[in-house]
C-alpha positions as CSV (number, residue, x, y, z in Angstrom):
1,X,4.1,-1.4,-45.0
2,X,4.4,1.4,-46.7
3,X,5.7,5.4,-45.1
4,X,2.1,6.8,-44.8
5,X,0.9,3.8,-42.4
6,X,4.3,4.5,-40.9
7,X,4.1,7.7,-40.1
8,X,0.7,7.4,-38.8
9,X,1.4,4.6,-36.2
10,X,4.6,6.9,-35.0
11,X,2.0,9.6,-34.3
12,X,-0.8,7.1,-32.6
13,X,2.5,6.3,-30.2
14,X,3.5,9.3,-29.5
15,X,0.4,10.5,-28.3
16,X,-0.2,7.0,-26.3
17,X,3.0,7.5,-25.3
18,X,2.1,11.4,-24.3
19,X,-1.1,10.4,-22.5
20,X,0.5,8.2,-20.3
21,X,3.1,10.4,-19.4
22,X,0.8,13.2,-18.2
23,X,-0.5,13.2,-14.6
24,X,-3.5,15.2,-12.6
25,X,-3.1,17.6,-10.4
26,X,-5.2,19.6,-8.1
27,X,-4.9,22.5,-6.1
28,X,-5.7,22.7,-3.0
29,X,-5.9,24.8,0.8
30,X,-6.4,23.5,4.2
31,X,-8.6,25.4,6.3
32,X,-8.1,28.3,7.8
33,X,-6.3,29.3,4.6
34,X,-3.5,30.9,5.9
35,X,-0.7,28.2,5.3
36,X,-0.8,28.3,1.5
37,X,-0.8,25.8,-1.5
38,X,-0.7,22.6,-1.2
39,X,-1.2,20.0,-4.1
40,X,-3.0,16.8,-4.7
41,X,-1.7,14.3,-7.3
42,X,-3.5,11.5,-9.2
43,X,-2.4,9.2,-12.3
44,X,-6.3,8.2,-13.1
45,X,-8.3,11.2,-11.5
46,X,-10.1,9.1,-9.3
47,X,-7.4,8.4,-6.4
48,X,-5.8,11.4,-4.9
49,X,-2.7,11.3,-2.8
50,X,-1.4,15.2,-1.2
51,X,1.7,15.7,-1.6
52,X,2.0,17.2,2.3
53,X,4.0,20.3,1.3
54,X,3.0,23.7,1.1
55,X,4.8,25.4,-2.2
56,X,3.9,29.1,-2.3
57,X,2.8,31.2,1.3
58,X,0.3,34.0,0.5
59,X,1.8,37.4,1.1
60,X,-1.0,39.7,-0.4
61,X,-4.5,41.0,1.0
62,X,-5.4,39.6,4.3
63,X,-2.8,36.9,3.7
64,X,-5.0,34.0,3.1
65,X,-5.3,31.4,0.3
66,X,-8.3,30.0,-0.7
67,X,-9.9,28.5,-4.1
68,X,-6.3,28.5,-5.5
69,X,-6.8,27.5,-9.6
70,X,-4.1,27.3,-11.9
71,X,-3.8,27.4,-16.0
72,X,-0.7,26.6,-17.9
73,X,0.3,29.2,-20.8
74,X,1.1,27.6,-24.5
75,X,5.1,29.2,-23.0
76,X,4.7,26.1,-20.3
77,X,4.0,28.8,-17.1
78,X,1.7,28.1,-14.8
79,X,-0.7,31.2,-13.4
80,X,-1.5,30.7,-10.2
81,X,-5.0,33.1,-9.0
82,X,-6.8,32.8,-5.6
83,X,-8.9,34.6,-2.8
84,X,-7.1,36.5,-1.1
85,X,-9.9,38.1,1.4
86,X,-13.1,36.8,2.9
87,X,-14.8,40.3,2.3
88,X,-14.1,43.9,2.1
89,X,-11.2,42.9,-1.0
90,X,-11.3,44.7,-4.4
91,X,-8.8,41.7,-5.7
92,X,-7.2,38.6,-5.8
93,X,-3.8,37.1,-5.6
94,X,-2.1,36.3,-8.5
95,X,1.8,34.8,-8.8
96,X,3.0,32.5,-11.7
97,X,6.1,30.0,-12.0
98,X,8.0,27.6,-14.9
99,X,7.8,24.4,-12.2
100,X,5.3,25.2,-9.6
101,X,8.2,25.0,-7.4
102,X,10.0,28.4,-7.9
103,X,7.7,31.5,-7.4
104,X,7.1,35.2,-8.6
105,X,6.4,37.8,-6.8
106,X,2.5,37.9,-5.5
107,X,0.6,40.6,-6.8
108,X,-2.9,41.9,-5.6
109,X,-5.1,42.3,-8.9
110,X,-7.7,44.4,-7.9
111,X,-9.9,44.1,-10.5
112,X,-13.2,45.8,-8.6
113,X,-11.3,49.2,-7.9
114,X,-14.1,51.1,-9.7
115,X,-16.8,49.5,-7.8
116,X,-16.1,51.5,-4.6
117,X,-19.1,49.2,-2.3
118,X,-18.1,45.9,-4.1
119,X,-18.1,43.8,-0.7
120,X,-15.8,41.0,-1.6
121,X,-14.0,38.9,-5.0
122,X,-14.3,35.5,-4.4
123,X,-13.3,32.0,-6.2
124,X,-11.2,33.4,-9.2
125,X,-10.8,30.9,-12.2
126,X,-8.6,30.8,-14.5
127,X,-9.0,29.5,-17.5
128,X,-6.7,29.2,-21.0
129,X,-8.2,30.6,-24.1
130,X,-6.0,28.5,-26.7
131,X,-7.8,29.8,-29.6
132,X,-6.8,33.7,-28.5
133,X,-4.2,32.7,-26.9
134,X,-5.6,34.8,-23.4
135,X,-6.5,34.2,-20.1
136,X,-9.6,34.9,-18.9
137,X,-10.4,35.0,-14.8
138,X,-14.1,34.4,-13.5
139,X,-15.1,35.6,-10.3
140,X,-17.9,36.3,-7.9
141,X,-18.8,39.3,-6.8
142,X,-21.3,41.3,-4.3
143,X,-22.1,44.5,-5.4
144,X,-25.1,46.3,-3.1
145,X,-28.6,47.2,-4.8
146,X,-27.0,46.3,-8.0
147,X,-29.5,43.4,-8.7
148,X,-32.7,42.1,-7.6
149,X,-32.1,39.9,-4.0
150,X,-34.7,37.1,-4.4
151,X,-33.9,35.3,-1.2
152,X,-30.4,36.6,-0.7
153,X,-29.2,39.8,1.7
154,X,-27.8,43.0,-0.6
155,X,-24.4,41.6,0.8
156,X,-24.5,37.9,-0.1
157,X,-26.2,38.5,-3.6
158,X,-23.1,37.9,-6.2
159,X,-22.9,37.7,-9.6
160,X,-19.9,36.3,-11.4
161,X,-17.6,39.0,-13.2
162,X,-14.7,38.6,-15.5
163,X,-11.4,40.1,-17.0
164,X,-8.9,39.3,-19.7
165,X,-5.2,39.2,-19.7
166,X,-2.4,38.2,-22.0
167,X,0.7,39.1,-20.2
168,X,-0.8,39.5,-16.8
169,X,0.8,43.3,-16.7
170,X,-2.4,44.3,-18.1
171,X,-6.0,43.8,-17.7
172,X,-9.3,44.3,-19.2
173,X,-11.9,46.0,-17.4
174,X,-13.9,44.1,-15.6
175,X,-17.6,43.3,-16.7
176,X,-20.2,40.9,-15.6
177,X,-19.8,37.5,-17.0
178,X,-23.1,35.8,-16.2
179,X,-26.3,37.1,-14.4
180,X,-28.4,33.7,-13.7
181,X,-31.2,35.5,-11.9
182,X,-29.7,34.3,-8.8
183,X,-26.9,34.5,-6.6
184,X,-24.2,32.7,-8.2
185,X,-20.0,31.6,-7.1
186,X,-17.5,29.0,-7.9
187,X,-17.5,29.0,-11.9
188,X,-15.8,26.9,-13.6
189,X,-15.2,26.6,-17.6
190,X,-14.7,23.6,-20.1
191,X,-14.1,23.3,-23.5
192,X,-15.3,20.2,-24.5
193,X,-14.1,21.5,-28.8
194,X,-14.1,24.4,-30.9
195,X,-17.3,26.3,-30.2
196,X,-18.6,24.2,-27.2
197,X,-18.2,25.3,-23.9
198,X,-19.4,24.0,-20.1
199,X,-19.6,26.2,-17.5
200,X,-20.0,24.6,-13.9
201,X,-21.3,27.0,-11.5
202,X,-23.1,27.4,-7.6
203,X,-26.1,28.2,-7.1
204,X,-25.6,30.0,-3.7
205,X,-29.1,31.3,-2.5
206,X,-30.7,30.0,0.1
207,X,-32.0,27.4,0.9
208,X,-30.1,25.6,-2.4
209,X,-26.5,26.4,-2.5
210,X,-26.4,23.3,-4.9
211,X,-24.3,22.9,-8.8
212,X,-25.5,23.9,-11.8
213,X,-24.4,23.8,-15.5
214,X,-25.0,26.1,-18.6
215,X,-24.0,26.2,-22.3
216,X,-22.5,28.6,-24.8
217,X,-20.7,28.1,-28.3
218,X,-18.5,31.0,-27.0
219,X,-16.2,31.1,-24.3
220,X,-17.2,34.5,-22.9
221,X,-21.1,33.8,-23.6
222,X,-24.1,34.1,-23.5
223,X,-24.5,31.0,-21.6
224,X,-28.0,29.4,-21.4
225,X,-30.1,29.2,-18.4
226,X,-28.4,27.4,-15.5
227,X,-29.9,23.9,-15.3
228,X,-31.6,21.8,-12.8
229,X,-28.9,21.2,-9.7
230,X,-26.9,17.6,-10.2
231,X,-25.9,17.8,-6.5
232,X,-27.6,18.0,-2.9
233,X,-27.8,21.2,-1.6
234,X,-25.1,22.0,0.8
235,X,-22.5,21.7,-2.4
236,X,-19.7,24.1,-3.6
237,X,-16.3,24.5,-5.4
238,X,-16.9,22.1,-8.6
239,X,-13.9,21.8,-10.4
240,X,-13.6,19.0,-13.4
241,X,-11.5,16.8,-15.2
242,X,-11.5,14.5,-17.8
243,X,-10.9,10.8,-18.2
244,X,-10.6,9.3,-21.0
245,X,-14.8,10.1,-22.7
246,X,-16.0,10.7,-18.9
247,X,-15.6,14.1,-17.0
248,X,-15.5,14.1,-13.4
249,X,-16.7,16.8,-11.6
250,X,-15.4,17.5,-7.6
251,X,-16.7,19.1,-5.3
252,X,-17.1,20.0,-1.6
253,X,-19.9,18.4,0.1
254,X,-19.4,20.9,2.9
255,X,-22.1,20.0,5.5
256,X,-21.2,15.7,4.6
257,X,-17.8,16.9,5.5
258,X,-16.2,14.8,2.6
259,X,-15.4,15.6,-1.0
260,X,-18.0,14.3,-3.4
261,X,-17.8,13.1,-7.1
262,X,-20.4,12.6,-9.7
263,X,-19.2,11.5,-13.9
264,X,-20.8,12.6,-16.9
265,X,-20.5,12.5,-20.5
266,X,-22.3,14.9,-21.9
267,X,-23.1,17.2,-18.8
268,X,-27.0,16.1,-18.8
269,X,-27.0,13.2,-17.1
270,X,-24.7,12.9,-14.1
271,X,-23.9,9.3,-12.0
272,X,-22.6,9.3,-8.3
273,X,-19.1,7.7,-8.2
274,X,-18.4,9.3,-4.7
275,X,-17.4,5.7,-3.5
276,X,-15.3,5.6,-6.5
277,X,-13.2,8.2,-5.3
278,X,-10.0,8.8,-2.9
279,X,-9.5,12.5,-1.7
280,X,-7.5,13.0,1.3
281,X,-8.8,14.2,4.3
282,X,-8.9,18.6,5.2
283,X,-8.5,19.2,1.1
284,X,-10.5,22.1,0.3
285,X,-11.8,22.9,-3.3
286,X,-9.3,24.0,-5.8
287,X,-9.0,23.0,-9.8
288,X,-7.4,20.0,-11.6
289,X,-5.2,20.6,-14.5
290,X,-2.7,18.6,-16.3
291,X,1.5,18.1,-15.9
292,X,4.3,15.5,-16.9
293,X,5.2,12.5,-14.9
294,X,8.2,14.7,-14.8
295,X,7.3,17.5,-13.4
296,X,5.5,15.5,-11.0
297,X,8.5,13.8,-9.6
298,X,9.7,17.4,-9.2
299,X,7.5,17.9,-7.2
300,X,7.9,15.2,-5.0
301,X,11.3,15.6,-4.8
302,X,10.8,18.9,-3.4
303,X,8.0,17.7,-0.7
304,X,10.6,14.7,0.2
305,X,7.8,12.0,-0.9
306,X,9.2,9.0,-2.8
């Protein structure tokens, strides 16, 4: 065999070897949101065990922790953004750490200081720009007579904002991110390659409040006209991960009571695998991301779960 094959079967194994090293994790708050994070664990996506530990206590807004969604850096640190107020906020929460363990400081980011009668920032997503090496943070906001209400109140009609950070010291201006016609939370972004990009997103007027999808062949848009919904109304806080060619998409069947599931391959046609699924009891909707086996038994170590 000669060093070419060689060197390309050490590769194949390493990133075998990589794959099956790597873990899912997903973020997650129990209601009323004032205890913290807590995180979920899986080794296939489908089967979620918590790990029954609460690793960082919000300190900043109204105290609370909701929608927590975290992106690891290219430097290996995790960001950590979340709600941080039901209404009346100009911000979110933002704190990062090396093992999800050990915490920074908490920070208010108030990102909607120069819209004086925004009336809340909800949902924040994070999401890792790899080809600018960037973060960029999607939320939903209310801002009052600012567009048209359709079937919505002037103080439940949002539209989903955005800024961009590299250090997290500073932070782009904020400016509207998508404007579906409608009010819209809970957006979440996947890059499926270079130039291809997912976003999952709620439609929240009445009487829908159902999941969407869109397109764009850039991250910050435009993105296409939201879809038909994939779920039943009465759905919120999608959040997606991929398994080997499928990608799973969560999300909070709030009036079932129960955390719902559907798979896709190509974000068109969607299959129900909500019997498929395992997702302990009281989660509420965070993201999923990616760690080491490692790092995961960190984790556990620290939460005292063998």
């Amino acid at each position: 065999m000669n060093r070419a094959w060689l060197l390309i079967i050490s590769i194949l194994c390493l990133t075998s070897c990589k794959a099956k090293k790597e873990v899912y994790l997903f973020t997650s708050f129990h209601e009323p949101a004032t205890d913290g994070l807590r995180l979920l664990y899986s080794t296939d996506a489908y089967h979620w065990t918590d790990l029954n530990h609460i690793f960082i206590k919000p300190q900043v807004g109204d105290k609370v922790m909701r929608d927590p969604s975290i992106a690891e850096g290219a430097d290996g640190v995790f960001h950590l953004v979340w709600t941080s107020a039901w209404s009346g906020g100009k911000g979110f929460g933002y704190a990062d750490s090396k093992d999800l363990i050990h915490w920074s400081d908490q920070k208010l980011i108030n990102v909607m200081d120069d819209e004086p009668t925004t009336v809340n920032v909800w949902a924040p997503e994070i999401f890792y720009d790899d080809d600018n090496n960037q973060f960029i943070i999607v939320w939903a906001s209310t801002i009052p007579n600012r567009f048209p209400i359709g079937t919505e109140t002037e103080n439940n009609n949002h539209r989903l904002y955005y800024t961009i950070t590299k250090d997290f010291k500073t932070f782009t201006q904020e400016k509207l991110f998508y404007d579906p016609g409608f009010s819209a939370i809970d957006a979440e972004i996947i890059k499926r390659a270079k130039n291809d990009y997912v976003m999952v997103v709620k439609d929240n007027t009445r009487p829908n409040r159902n999941i969407k999808v869109a397109f764009s062949n850039n991250v910050l848009g435009p993105y296409t006209k939201a879809s038909d919904a994939f779920t039943e109304s009465f759905t919120e806080g999608p959040t997606v991960a991929k398994a080997g060619n499928d990608y799973l998409i969560y999300f909070d069947a709030y009036r079932e009571k129960i955390f719902a599931a559907v798979k896709t391959t190509d974000f068109k046609t969607f299959e129900n695998i909500t019997r498929q699924v395992v997702v302990p009891t009281g989660h509420k909707h965070g993201t999923i991301f990616k760690t080491t086996k490692r790092g995961l038994n960190k984790l556990k170590k620290e939460s005292g779960v063998n």
